[in-house]
BADOFI-6313 format. One record per atom (N, C-alpha, C, CB): x, z, y; atom name. Coordinates in steps of 0.001 Angstrom, whole numbers, always signed. Glycine has a CB too. Layout:
BEGIN
<<X,Z,Y>,'CA'>
...
REM end
This chain:
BEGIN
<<+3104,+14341,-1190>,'N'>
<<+1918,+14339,-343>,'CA'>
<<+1989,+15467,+697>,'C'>
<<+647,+14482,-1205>,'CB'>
<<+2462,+16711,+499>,'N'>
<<+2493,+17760,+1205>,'CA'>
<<+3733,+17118,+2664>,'C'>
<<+2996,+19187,+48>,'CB'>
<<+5059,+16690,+2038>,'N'>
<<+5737,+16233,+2912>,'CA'>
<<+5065,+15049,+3900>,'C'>
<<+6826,+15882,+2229>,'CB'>
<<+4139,+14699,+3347>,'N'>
<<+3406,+13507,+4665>,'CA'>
<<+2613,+14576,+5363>,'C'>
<<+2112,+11941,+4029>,'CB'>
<<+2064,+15344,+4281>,'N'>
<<+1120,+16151,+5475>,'CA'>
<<+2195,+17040,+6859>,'C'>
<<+34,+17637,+4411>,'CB'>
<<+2900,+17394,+6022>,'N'>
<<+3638,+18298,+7345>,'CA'>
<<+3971,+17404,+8288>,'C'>
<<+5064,+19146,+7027>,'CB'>
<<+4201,+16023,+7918>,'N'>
<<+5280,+15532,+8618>,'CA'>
<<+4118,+15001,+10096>,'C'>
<<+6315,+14137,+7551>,'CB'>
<<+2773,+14405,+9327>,'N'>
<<+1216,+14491,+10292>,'CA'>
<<+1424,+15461,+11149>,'C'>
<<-284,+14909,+9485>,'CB'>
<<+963,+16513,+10815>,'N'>
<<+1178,+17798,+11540>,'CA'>
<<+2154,+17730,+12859>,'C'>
<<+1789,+18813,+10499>,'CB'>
<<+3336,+18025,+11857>,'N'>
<<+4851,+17990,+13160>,'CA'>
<<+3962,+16516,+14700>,'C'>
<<+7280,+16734,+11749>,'CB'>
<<+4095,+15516,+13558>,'N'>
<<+3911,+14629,+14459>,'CA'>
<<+2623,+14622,+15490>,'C'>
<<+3974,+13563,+13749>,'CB'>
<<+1433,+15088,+14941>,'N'>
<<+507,+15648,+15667>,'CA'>
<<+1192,+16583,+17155>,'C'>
<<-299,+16553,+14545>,'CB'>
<<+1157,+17376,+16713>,'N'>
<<+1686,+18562,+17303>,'CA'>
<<+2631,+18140,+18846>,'C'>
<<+2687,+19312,+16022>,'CB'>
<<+3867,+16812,+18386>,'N'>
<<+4764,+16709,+19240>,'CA'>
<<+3967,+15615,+20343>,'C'>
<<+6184,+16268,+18509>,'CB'>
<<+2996,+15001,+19496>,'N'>
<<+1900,+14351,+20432>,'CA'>
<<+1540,+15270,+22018>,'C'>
<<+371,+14301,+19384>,'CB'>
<<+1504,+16528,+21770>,'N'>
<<+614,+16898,+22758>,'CA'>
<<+1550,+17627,+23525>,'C'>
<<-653,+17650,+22325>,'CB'>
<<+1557,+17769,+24602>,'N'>
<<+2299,+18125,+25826>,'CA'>
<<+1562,+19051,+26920>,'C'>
<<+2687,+16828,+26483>,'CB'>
<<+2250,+19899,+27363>,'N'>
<<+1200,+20137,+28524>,'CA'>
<<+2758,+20323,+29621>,'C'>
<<-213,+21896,+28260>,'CB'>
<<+1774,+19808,+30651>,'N'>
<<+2835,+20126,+31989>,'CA'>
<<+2053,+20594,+33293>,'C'>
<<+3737,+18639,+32478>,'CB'>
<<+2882,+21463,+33913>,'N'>
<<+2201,+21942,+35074>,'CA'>
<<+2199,+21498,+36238>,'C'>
<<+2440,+22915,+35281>,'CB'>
<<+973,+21157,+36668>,'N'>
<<+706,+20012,+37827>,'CA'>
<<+834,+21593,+39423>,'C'>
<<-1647,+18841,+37462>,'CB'>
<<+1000,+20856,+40584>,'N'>
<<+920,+22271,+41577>,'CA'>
<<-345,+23215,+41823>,'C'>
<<+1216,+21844,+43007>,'CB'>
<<-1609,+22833,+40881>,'N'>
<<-2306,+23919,+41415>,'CA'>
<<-2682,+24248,+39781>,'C'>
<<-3635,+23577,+42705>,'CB'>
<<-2492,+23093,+38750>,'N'>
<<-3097,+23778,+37479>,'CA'>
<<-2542,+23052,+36152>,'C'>
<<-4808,+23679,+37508>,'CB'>
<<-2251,+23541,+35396>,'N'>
<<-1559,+22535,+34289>,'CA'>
<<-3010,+21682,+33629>,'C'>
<<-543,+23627,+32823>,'CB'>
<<-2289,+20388,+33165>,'N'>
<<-2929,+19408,+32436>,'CA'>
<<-2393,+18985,+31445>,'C'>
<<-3197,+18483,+33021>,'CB'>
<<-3336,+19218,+30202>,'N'>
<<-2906,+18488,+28731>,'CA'>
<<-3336,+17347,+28552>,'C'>
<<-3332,+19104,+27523>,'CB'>
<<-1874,+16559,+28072>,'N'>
<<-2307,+14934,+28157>,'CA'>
<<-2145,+14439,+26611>,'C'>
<<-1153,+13897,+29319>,'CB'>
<<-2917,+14051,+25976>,'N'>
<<-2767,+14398,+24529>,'CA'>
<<-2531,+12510,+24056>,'C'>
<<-4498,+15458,+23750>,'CB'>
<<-1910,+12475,+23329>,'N'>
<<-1349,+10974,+22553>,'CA'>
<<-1895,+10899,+21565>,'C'>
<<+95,+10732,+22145>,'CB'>
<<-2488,+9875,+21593>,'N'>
<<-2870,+9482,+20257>,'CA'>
<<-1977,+9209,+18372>,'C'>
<<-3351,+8293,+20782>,'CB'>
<<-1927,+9697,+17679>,'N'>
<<-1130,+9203,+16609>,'CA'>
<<-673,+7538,+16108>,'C'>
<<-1820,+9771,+15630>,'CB'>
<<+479,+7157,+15824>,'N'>
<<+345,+5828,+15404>,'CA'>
<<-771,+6147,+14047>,'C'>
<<+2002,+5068,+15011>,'CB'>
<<-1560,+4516,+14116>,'N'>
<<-2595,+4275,+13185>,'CA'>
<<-1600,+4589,+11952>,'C'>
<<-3377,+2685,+13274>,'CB'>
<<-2360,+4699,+11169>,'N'>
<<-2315,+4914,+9630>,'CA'>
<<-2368,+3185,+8457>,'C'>
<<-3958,+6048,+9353>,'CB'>
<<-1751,+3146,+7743>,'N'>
<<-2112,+2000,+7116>,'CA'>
<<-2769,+2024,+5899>,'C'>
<<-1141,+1320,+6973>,'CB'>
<<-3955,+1929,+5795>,'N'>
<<-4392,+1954,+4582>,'CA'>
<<-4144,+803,+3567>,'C'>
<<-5605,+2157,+4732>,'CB'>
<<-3823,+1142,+2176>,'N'>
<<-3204,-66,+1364>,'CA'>
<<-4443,+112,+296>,'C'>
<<-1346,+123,+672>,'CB'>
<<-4847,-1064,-702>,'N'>
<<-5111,-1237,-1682>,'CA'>
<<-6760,-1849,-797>,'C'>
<<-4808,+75,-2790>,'CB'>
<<-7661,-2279,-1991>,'N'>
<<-9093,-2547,-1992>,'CA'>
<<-9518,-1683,-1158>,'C'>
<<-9806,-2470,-3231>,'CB'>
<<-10640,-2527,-211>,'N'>
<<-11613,-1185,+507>,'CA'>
<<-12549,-886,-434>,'C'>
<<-12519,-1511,+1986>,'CB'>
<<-13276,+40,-238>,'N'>
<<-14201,+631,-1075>,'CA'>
<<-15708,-377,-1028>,'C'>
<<-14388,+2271,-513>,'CB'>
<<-15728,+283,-2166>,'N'>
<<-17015,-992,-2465>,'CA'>
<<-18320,-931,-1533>,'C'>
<<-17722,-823,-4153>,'CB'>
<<-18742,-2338,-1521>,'N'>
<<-19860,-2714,-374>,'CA'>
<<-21227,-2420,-1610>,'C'>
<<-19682,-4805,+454>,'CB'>
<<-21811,-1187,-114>,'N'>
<<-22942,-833,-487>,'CA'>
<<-24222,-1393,-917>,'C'>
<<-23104,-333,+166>,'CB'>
<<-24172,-2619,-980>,'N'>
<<-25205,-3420,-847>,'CA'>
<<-25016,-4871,-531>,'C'>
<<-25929,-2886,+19>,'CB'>
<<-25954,-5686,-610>,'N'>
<<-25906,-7563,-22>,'CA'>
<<-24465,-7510,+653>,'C'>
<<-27412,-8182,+1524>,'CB'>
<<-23649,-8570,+1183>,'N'>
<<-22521,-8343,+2047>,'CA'>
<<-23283,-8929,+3817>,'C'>
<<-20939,-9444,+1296>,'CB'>
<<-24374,-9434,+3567>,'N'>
<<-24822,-10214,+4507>,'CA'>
<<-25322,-8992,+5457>,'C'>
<<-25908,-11343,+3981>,'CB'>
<<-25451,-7389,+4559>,'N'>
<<-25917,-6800,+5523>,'CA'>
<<-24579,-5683,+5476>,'C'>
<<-27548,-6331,+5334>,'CB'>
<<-23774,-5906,+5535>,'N'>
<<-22233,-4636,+5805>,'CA'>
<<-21598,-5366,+6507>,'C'>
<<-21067,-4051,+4454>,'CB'>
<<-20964,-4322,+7512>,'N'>
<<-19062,-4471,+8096>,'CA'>
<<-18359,-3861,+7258>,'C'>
<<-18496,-3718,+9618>,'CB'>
<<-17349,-4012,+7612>,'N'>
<<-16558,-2813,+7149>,'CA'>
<<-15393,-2771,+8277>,'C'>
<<-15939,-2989,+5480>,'CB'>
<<-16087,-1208,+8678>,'N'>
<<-15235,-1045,+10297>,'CA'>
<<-13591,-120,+9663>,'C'>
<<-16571,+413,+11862>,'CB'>
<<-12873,-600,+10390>,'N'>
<<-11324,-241,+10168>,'CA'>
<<-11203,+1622,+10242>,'C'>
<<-10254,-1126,+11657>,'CB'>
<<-10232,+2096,+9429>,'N'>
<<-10139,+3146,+9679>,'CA'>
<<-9523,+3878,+11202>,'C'>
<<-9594,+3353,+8659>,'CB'>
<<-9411,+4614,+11277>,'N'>
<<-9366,+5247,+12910>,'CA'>
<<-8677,+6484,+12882>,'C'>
<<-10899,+5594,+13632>,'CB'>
<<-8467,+7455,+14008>,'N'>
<<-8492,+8434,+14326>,'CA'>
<<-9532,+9089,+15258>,'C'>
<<-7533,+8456,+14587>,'CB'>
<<-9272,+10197,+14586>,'N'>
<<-10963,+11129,+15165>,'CA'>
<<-10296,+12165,+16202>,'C'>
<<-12071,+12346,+13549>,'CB'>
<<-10378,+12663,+17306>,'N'>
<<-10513,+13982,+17788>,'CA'>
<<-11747,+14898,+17592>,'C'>
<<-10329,+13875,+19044>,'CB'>
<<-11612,+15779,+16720>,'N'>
<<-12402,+16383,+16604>,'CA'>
<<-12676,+17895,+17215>,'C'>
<<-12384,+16209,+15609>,'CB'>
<<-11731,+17810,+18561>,'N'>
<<-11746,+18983,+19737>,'CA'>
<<-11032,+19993,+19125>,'C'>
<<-13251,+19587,+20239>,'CB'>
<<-10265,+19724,+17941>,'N'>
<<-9491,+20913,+18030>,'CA'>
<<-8151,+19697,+16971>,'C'>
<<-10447,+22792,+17176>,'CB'>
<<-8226,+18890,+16603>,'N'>
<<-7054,+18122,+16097>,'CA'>
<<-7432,+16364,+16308>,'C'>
<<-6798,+18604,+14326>,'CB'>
<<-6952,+15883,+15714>,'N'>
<<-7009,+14114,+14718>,'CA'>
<<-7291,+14413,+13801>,'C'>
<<-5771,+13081,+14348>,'CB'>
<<-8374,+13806,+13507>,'N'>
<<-8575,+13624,+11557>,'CA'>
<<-8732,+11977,+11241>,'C'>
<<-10442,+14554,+10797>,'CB'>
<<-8097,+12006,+10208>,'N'>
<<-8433,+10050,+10003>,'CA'>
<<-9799,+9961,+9527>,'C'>
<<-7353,+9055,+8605>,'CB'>
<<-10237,+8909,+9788>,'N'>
<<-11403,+8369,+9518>,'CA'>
<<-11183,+7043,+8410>,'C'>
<<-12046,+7992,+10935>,'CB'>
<<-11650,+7016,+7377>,'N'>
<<-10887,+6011,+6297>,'CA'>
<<-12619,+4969,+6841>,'C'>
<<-10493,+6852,+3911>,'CB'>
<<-11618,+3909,+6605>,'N'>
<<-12323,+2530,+6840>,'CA'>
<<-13576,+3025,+5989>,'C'>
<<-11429,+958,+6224>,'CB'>
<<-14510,+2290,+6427>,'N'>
<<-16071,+2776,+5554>,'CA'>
<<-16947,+1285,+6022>,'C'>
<<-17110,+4731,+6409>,'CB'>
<<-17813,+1102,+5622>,'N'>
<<-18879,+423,+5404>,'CA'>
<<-20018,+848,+6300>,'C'>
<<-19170,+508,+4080>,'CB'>
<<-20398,-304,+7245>,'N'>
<<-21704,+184,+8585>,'CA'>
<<-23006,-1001,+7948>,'C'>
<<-20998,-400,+10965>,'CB'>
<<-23768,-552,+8107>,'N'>
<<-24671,-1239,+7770>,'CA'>
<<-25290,-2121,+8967>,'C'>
<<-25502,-402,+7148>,'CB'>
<<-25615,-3500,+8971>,'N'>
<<-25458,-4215,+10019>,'CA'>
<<-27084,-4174,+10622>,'C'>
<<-24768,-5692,+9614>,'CB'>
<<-26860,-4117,+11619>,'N'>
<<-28461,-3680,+12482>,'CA'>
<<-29434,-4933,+12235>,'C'>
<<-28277,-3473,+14524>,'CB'>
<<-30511,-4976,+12118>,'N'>
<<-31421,-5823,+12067>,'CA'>
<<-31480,-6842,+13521>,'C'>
<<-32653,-4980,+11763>,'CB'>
<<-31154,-8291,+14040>,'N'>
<<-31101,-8850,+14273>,'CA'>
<<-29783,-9174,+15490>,'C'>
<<-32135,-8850,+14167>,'CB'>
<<-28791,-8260,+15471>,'N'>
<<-27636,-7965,+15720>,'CA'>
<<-26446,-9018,+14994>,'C'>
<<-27594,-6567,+15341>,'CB'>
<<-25469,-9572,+15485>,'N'>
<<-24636,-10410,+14662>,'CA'>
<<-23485,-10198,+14813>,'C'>
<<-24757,-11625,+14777>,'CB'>
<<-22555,-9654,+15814>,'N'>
<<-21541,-9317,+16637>,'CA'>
<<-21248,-7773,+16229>,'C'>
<<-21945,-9578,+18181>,'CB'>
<<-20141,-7530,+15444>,'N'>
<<-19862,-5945,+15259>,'CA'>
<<-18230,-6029,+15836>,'C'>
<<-20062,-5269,+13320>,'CB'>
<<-19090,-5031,+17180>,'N'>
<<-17431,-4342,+17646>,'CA'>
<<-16890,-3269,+17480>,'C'>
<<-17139,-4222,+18818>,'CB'>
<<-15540,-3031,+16494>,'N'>
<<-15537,-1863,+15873>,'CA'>
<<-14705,-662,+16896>,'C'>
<<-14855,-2152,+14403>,'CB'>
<<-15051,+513,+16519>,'N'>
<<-14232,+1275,+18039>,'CA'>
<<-13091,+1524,+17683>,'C'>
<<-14763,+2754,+18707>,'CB'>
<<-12359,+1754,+18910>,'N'>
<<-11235,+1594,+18839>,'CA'>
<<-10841,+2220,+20187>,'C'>
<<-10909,+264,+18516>,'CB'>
<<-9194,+2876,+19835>,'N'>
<<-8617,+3210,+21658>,'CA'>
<<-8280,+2334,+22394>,'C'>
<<-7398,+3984,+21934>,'CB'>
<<-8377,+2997,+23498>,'N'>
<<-8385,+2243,+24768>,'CA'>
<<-7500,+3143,+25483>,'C'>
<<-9848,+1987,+25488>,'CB'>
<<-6422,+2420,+26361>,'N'>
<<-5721,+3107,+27482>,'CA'>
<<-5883,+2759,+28815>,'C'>
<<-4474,+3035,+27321>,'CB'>
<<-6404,+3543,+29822>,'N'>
<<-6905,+3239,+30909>,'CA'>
<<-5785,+4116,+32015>,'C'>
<<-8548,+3624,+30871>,'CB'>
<<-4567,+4033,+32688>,'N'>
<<-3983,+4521,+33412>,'CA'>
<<-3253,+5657,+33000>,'C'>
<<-4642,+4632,+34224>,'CB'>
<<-2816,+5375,+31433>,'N'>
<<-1962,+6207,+30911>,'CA'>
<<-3259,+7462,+30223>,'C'>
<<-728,+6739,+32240>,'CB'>
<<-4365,+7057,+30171>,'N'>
<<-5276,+8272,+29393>,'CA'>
<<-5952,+7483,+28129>,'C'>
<<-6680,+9023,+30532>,'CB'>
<<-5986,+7558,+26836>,'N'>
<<-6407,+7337,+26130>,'CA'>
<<-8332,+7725,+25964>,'C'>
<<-5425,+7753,+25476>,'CB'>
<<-8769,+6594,+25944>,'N'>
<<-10455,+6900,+25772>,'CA'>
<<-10589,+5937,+24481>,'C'>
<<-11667,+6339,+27342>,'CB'>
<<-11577,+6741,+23723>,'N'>
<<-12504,+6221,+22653>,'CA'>
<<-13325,+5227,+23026>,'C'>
<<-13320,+7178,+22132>,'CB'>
<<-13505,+3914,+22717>,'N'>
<<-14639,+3405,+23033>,'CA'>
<<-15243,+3250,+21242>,'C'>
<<-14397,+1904,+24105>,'CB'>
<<-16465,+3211,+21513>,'N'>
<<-17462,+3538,+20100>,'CA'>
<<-17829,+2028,+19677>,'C'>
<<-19154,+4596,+20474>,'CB'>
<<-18138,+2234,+18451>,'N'>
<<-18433,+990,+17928>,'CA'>
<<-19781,+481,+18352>,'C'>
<<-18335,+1044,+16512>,'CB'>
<<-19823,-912,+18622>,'N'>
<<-21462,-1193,+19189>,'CA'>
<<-21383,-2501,+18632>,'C'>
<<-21913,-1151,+21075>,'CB'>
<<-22403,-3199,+18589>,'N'>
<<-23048,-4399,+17994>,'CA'>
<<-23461,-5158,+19392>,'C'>
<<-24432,-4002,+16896>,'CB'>
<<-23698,-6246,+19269>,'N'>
<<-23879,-7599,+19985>,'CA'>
<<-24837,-8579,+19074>,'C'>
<<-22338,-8333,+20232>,'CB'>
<<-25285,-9713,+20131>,'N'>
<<-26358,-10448,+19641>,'CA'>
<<-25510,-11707,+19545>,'C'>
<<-27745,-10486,+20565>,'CB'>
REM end
């Protein structure tokens, strides 16, 4: 387990780059390949008619990635459509888009 963690780390780490542009350097930071989670998801909190269960992720949490293990959202009251978040690459920059619901 320690050898995955370092190896996170290393790989974290080689993710991020900085290069110097002519008036100011810019850090362009990569996202990690996803993670695969194996076995049963964790148990549904309740009715199934009212859970998702949104996929696990990666977090920036302004100073690293932390995984986010798949979890259980509770489904909004008259909402039917769950879009779970996920990255997005827009011109070589990675953006978060957040999870939102639909009718």
């Amino acid at each position: 387990m320690r050898i995955l963690q370092a190896a996170l780390l290393v790989g974290m780490a080689a993710g991020m780059s900085l290069t110097a542009g002519s008036a100011m350097a810019q850090a362009y930071l990569t996202i990690p390949a996803p993670q695969i989670e194996v076995g049963p998801p964790p148990v549904i909190p309740g009715p199934p008619e009212r859970w998702v269960l949104e996929p696990g992720h990666w977090h920036w949490d302004g100073v690293r990635y932390v995984w986010v293990h798949r979890h259980w959202v509770e489904r909004r009251p008259g909402w039917v459509n769950f879009h779970p978040g996920h990255w997005s690459n827009h011109g070589g920059v990675w953006h978060w888009v957040p999870a939102e619901w639909g009718r």
